[in-house]
C-alpha positions as CSV (number, residue, x, y, z in Angstrom):
1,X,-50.4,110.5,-94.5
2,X,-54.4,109.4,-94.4
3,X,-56.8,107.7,-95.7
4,X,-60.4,106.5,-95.1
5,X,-62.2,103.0,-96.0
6,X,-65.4,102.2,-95.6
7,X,-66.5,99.1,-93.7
8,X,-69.3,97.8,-91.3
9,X,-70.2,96.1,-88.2
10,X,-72.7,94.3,-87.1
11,X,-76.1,95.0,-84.7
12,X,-78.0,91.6,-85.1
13,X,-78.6,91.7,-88.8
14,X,-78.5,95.6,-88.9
15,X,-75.3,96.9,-90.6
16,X,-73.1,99.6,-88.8
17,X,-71.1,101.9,-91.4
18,X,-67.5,102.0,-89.7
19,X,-65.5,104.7,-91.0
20,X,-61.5,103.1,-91.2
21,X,-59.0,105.9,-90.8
22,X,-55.1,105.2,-91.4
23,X,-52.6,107.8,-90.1
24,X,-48.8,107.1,-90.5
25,X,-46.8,109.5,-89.0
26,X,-43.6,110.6,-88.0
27,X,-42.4,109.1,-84.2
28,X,-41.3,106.2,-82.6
29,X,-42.7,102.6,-84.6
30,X,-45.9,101.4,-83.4
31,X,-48.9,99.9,-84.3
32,X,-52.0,100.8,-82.6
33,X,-55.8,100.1,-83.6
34,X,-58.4,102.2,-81.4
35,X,-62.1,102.9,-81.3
36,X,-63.0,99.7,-79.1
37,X,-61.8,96.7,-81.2
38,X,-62.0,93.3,-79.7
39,X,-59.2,90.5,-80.0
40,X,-59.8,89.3,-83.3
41,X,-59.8,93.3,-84.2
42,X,-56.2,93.5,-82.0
43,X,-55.0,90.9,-83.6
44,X,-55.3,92.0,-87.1
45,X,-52.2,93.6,-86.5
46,X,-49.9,90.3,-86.6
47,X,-52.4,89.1,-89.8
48,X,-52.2,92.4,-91.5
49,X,-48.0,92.5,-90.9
50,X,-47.3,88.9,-92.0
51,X,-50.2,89.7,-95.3
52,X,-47.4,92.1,-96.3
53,X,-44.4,90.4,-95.5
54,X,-45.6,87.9,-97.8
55,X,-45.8,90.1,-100.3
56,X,-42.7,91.4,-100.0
57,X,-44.0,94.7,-98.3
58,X,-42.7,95.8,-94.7
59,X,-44.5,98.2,-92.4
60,X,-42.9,101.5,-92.7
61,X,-40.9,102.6,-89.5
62,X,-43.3,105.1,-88.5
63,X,-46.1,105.5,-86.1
64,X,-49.3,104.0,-87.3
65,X,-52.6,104.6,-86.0
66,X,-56.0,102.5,-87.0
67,X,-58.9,104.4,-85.6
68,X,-62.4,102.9,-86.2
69,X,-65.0,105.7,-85.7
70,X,-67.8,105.5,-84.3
71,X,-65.5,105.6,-81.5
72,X,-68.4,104.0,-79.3
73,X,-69.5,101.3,-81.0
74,X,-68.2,98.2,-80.1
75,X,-66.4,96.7,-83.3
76,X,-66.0,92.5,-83.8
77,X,-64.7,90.0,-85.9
78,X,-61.9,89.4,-88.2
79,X,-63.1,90.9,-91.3
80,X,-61.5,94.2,-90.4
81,X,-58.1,92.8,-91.8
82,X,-58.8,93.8,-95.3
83,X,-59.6,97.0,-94.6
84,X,-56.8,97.4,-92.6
85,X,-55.0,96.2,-94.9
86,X,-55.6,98.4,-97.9
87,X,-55.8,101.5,-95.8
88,X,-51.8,101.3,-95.2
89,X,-51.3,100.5,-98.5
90,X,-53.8,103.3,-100.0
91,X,-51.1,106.1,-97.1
92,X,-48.1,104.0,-98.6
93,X,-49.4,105.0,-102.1
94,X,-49.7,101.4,-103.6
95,X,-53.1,101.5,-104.2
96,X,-55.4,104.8,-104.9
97,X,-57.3,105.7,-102.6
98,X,-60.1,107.7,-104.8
99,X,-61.1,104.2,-105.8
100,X,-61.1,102.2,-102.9
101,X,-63.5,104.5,-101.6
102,X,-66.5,103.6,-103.8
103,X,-66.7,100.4,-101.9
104,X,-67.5,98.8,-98.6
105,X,-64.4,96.4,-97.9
106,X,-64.4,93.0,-95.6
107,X,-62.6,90.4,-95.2
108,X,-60.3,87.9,-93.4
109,X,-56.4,87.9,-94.2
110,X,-54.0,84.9,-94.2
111,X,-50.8,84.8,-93.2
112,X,-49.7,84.3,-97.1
113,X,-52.2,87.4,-98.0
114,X,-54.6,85.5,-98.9
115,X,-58.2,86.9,-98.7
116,X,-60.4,84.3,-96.0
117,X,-64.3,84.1,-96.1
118,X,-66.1,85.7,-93.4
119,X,-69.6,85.7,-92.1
120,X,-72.3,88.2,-93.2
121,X,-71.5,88.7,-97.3
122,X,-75.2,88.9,-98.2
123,X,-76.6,92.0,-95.5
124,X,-73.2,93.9,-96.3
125,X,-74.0,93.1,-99.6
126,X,-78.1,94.1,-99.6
127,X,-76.7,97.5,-97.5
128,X,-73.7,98.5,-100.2
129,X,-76.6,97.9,-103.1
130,X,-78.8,100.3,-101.0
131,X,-76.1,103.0,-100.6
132,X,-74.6,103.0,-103.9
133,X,-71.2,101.6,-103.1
134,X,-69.5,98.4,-104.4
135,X,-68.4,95.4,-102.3
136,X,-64.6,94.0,-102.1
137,X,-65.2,90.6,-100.8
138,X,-63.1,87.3,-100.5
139,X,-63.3,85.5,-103.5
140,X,-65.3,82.3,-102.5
141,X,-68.2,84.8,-101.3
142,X,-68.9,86.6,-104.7
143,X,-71.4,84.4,-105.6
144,X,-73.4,84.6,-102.2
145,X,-72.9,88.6,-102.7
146,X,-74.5,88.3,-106.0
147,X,-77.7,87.5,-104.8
148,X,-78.3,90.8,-103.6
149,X,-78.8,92.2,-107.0
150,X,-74.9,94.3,-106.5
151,X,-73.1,94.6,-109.7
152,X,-69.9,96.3,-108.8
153,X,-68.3,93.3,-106.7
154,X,-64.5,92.4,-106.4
155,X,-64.3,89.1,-105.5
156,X,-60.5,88.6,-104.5
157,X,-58.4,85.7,-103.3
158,X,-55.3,87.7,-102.3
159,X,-54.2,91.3,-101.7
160,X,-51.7,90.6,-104.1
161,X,-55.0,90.1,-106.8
162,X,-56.2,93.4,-105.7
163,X,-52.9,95.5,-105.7
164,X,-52.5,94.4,-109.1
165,X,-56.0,95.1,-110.1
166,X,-55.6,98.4,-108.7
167,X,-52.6,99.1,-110.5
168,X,-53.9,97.8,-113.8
169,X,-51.9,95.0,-114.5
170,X,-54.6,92.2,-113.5
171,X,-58.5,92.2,-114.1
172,X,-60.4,90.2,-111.4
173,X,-63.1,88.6,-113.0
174,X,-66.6,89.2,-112.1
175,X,-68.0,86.5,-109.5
176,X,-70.4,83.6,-111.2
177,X,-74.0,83.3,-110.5
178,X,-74.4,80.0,-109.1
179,X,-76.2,77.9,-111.2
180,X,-77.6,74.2,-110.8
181,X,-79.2,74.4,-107.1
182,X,-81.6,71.2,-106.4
183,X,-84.5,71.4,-104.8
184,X,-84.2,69.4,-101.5
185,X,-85.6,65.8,-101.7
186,X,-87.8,65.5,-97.9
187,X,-89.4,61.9,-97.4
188,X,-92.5,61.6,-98.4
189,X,-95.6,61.5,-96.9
190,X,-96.9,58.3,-98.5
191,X,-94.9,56.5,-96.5
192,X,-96.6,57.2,-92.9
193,X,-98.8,53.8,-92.3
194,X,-102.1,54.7,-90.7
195,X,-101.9,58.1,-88.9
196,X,-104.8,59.7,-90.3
197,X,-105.6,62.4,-87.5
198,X,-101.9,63.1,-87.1
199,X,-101.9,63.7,-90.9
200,X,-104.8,65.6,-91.3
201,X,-103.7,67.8,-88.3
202,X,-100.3,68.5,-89.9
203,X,-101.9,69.3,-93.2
204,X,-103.6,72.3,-91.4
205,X,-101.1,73.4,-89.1
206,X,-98.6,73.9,-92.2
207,X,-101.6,75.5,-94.0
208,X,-101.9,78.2,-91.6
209,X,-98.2,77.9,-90.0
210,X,-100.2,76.9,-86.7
211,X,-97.6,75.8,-83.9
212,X,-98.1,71.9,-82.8
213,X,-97.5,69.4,-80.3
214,X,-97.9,65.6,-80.8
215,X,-98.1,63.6,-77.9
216,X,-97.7,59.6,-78.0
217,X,-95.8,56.3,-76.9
218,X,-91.9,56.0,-78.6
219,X,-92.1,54.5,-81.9
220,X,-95.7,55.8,-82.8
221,X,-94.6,58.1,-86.0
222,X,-93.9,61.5,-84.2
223,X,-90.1,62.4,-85.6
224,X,-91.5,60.7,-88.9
225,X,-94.6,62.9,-89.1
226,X,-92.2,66.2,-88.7
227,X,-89.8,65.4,-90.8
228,X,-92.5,65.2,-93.5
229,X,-93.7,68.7,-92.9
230,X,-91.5,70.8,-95.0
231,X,-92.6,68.7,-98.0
232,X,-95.5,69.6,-97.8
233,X,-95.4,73.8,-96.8
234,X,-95.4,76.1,-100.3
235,X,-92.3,77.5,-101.5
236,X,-90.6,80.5,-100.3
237,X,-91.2,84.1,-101.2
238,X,-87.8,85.9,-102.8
239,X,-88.5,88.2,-99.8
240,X,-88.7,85.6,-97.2
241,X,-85.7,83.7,-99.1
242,X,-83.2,86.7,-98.6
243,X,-84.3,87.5,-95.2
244,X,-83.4,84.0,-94.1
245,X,-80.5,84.2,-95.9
246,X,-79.4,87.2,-94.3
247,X,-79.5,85.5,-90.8
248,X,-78.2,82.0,-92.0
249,X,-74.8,84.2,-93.3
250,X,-74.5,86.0,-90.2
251,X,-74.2,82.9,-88.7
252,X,-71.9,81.6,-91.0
253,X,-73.7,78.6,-92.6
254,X,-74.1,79.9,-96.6
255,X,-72.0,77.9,-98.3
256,X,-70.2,77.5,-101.8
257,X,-72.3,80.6,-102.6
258,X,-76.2,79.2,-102.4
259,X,-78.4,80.9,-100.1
260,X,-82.0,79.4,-98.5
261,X,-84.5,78.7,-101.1
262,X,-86.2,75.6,-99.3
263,X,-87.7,76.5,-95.6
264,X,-85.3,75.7,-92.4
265,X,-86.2,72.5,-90.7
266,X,-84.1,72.9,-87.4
267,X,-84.3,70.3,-85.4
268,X,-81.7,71.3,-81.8
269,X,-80.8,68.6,-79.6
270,X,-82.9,68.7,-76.2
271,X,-79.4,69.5,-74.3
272,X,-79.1,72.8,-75.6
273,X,-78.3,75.6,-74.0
274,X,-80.8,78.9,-73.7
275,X,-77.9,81.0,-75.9
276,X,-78.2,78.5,-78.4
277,X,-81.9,77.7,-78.7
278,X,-82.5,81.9,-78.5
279,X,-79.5,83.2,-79.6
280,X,-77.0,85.3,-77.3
281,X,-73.4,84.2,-76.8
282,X,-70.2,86.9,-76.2
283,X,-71.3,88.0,-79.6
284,X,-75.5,88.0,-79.6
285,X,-75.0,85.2,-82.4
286,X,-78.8,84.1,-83.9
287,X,-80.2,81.4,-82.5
288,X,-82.1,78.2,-83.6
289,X,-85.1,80.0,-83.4
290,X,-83.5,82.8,-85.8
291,X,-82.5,80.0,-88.3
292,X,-85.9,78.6,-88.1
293,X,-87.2,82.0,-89.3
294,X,-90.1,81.4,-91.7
295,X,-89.4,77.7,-91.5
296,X,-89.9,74.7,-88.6
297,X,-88.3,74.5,-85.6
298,X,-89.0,70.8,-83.8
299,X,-88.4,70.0,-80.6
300,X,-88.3,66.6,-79.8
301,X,-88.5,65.0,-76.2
302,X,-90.1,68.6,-75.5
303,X,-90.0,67.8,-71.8
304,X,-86.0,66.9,-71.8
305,X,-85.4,70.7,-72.5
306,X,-84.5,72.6,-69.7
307,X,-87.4,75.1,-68.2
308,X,-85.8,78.1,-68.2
309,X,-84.8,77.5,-71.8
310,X,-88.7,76.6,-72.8
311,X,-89.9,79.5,-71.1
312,X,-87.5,81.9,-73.6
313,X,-89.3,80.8,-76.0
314,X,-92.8,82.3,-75.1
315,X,-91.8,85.5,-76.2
316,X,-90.8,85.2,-79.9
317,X,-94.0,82.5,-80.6
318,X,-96.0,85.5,-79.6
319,X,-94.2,88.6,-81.2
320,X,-92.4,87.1,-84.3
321,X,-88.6,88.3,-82.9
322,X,-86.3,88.0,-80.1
323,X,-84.6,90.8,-78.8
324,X,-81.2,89.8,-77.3
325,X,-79.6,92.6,-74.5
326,X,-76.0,93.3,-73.1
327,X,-74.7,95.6,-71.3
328,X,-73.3,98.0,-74.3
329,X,-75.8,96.9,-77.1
330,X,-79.3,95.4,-77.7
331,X,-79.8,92.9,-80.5
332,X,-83.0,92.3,-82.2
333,X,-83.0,89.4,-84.9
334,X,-86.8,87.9,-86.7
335,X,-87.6,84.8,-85.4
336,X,-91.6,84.2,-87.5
337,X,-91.1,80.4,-86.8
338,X,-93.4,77.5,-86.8
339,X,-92.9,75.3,-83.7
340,X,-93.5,71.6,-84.4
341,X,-92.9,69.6,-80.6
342,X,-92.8,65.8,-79.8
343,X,-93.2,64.1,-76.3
344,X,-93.9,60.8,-74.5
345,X,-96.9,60.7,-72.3
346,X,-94.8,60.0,-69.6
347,X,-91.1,59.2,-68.7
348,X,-91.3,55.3,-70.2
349,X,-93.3,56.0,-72.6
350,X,-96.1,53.6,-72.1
351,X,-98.9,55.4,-69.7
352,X,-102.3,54.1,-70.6
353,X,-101.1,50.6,-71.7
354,X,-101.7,48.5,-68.6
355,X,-99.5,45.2,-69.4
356,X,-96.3,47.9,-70.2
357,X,-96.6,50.9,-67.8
358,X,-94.3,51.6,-65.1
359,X,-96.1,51.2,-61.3
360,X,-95.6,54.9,-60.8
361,X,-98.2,55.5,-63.2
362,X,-100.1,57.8,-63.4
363,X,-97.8,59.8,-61.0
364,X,-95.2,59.5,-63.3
365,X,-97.3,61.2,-66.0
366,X,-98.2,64.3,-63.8
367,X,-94.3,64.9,-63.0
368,X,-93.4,64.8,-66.6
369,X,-96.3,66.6,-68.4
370,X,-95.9,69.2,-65.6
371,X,-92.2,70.6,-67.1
372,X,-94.3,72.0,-69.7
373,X,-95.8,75.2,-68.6
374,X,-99.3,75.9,-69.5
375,X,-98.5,79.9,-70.6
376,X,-96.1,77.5,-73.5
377,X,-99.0,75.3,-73.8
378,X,-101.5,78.0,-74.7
379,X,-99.1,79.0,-77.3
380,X,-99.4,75.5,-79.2
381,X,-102.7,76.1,-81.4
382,X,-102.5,72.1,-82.0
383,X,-101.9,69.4,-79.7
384,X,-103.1,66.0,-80.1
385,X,-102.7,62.5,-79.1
386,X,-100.8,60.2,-81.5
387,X,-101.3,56.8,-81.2
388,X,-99.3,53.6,-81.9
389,X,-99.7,52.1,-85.0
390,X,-101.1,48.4,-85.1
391,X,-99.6,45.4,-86.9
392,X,-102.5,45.4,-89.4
393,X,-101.9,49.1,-90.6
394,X,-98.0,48.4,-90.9
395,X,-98.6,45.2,-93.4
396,X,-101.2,47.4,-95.2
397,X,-99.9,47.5,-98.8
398,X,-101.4,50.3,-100.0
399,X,-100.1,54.3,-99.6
400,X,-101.7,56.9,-98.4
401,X,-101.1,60.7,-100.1
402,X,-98.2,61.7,-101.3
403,X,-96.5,64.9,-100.1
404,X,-97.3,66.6,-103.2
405,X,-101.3,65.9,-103.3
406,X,-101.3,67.7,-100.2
407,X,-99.1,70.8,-100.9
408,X,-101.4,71.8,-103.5
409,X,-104.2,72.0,-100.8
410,X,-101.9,73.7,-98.7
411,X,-100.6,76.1,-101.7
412,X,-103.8,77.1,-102.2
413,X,-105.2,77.8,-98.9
414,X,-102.4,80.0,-98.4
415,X,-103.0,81.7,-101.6
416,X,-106.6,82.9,-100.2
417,X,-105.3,83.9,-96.8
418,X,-102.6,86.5,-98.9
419,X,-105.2,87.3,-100.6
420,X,-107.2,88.3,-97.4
421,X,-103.9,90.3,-96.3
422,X,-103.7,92.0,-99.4
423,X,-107.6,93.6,-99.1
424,X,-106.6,93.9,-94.9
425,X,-103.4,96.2,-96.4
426,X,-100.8,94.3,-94.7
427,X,-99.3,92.0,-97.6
428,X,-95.9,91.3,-95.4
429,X,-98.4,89.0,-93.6
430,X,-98.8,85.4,-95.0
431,X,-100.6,83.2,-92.5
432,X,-103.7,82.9,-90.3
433,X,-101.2,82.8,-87.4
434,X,-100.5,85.8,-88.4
435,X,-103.8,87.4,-87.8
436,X,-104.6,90.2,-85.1
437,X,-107.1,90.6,-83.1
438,X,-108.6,93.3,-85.4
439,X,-108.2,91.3,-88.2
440,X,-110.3,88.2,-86.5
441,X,-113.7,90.0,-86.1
442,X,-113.3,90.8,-90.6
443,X,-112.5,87.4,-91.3
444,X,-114.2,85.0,-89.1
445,X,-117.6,85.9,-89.4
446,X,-119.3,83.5,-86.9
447,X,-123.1,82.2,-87.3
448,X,-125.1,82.0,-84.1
449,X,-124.4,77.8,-84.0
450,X,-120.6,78.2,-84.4
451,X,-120.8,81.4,-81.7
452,X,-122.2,78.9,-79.5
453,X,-120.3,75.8,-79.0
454,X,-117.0,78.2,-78.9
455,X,-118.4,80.2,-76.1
456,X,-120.1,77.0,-74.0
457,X,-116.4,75.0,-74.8
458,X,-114.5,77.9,-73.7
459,X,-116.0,78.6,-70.1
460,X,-116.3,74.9,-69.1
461,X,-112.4,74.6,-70.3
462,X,-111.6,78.0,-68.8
463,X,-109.9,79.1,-72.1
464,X,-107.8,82.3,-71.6
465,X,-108.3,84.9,-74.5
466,X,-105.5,83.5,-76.1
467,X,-106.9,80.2,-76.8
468,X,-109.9,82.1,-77.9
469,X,-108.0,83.7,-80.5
470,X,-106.1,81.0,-81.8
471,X,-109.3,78.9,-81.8
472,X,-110.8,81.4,-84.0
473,X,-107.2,81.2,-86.0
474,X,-106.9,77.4,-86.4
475,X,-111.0,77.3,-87.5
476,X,-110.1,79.9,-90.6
477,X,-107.4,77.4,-91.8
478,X,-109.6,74.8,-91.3
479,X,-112.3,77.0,-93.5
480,X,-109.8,78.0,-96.1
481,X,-108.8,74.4,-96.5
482,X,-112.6,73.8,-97.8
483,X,-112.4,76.8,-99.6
484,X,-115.2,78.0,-97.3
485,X,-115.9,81.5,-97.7
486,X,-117.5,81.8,-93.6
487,X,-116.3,79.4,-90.9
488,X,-119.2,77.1,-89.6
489,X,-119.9,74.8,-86.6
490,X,-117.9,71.9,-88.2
491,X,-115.0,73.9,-88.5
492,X,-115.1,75.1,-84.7
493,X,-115.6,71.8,-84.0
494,X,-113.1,70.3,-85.4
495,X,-110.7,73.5,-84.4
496,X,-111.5,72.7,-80.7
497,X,-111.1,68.6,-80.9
498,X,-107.2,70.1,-81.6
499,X,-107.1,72.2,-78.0
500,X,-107.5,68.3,-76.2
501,X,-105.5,68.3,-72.6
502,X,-103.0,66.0,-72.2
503,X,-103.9,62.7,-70.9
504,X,-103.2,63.5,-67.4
505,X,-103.6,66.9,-67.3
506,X,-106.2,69.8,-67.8
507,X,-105.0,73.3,-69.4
């Protein structure tokens, strides 16, 4: 007796059809699983027998034999239980076969036979749509599987729900959309007293999705200023929206069926480990940069993070993805984040202010600005001094813009810049952080002024070509914010006041 189900495992967010093949045959009882499973794979054995026990099923007294082909690829997780599963019962004749092999199965078995969610619905989901196969998925992730535009989906919450179905004696309904999904409610940016640089800086860095770095005393606004940037970035595409749900359901954290339609804010704590800022782990698990993908990622007490594990980061800022490699696989997953960071001048916080800084100053400054590397540092398009806010401007009465004044602006610079992708030929590409080097010489068109004051600021600051580029970068946005067809001397001006050193330091 055999038979043959279709599954997957994972690569990153690439899915891996896994051919299941069941033999029972005659010889001494045994229960074997091959084709380089790891524990939770071994273990399905003890889930899968108990699963039928419940049921009032036993495991015939014959040899069986669970080979997962490829034979090389390494195969993980639990969700290899249902298929399991349903093989047996398809070689014990409970279930037909012909059927089950019109869909991709996965999921998680209790020891009652329950089906138990597992991570990665929505890719297995997006692949079975793209293969022409159905999906047989635990019952709480029907909903998340729906969003992939699949029609034929069994949503189950037991085996016993799918013998029966099978057999024709029970129908299993098809899976809801989910309906009712608030928009998230971020603070708003009315409520930042004084901060007018600061604002005006984080108005163009989300604009252009420019990476920043605010540097000031504790209690000057920092955390308060990036936690009011997602209010004010545009709405996601669909296309950006599933791939950042595909990662966030790799990882596990879709739940009760709603998938990412706001933008990521992840905000790690500054003890985290390099696997868990970049991703990696026994099982190349995304990272916070993954789940940050066309969202924020803010660092806060940027210097507190340990050097090594700043340093990982200077590849995906540059190429948009972080490529994660072991021994027997290499894992790629996108990671097209915008870096917003926060730091002190200095270890207490109060360098500059003479009645309340510590008499290892400015020493004290040098030591802590120099954790942060200055290959990172070119990477940060924006980096500015924020400064504390006085008594006067916190018993001001009156607000300042609200969040939603100056998404518009941002909306529609971002509208021209697709709009300059589109006539480029590269419409995945959405921001002028986004732009390449060819790109650069089309759209900024510089007049003989603006050409000037880049090139004179550039070799007295020793700017690397980077920061040349990036200049160039940050002054479209500033143009596009104006609705300025060519980017002028103001604009470079006002590009270059954001490339300031830090206090104590020259990059």
């Amino acid at each position: 007796m055999l038979s043959r189900i279709n599954t997957i495992a994972f690569n990153g967010l690439e899915t891996l059809d896994v051919d299941l093949q069941v033999q029972i045959a005659s010889g001494l009882p045994a229960f074997s699983i091959v084709g380089l499973p790891d524990k939770a794979v071994g273990e399905s054995r003890e889930r899968v027998r108990a699963a039928l026990n419940s049921l009032g099923l036993s495991l015939p007294a014959k040899r069986i034999i669970i080979n997962l082909a490829p034979a090389d690829l390494v195969k993980e997780g639990s969700h290899f239980d249902l298929p399991v599963a349903l093989g047996i019962l398809a070689c014990m004749n409970l279930v037909p076969l012909e059927e089950l092999n019109n869909y991709i199965v996965l999921g998680e078995l209790g020891l009652d036979g329950s089906i138990l969610p597992v991570n990665g619905i929505l890719p297995v989901a997006v692949h079975a749509n793209a293969v022409g196969k159905g999906l047989i998925c635990p019952q709480k992730q029907g909903t998340e599987a729906l969003w992939s535009g699949l029609e034929s989906i069994l949503a189950a919450g037991s085996l016993l729900e799918l013998i029966n179905h099978f057999k024709g004696t029970q129908l299993i309904p098809a899976p809801k959309p989910h309906t009712g999904t608030l928009p998230h409610k971020y603070p708003d940016m009315r409520d930042v007293k004084g901060q007018e640089s600061a604002k005006r800086a984080l108005e163009i860095a989300a604009a252009g999705g420019h990476n920043m770095l605010m540097i000031g005393p504790p209690g000057s606004g920092k955390s308060m200023l990036a936690a009011r940037l997602p209010g004010i970035l545009p709405p996601m595409t669909p296309e950006e929206a599933l791939e950042t749900s595909m990662i966030h359901s790799i990882a596990g954290e879709l739940k009760d069926g709603r998938i990412c339609l706001e933008r990521p804010f992840r905000t790690p704590h500054h003890n985290a480990s390099t696997p868990a800022l970049i991703g990696g782990g026994r099982r190349a698990e995304p990272g916070e940069i993954s789940l940050a993908h066309n969202g924020v990622l803010f660092l806060d007490e940027l210097p507190e993070f340990n050097r090594a594990t700043l340093e990982a980061l200077r590849q995906p800022l540059e190429n948009g993805e972080i490529s994660i490699s072991r021994v027997n696989a290499h894992t790629t997953y996108p990671a097209r984040f915008q870096l917003i960071a926060a730091m002190n001048p200095c270890r207490c916080g109060n360098l500059g202010q003479p009645n309340f800084e510590c008499a290892r100053a400015p020493l004290c400054a040098l030591e802590y600005q120099s954790k942060i590397s200055g290959p990172l540092l070119d990477r940060i398009d924006i980096q500015i001094e924020v400064h504390a806010v006085s008594p006067w401007e916190l018993a001001d009465v009156k607000t300042g813009e609200s969040s939603e004044t100056i998404r518009k602006r941002v909306v529609r610079a971002r509208k021209i810049q697709q709009e300059r992708f589109n006539s480029f030929g590269h419409p995945e590409k959405h921001t002028n952080a986004q732009l390449s080097g060819d790109m650069l010489e089309t759209a900024v068109s510089l007049d003989n002024d603006a050409e000037k004051l880049l090139i004179s600021f550039a070799g007295k600051n020793n700017l690397s070509a980077r920061a040349y580029h990036r200049t160039l970068r940050l002054a479209r946005t500033i143009a596009d914010l104006q609705n300025s067809e060519k980017v002028l001397k103001l604009h470079i001006a006002e590009a270059l006041s954001y490339r300031r050193a830090m206090p104590n330091r020259r990059i």
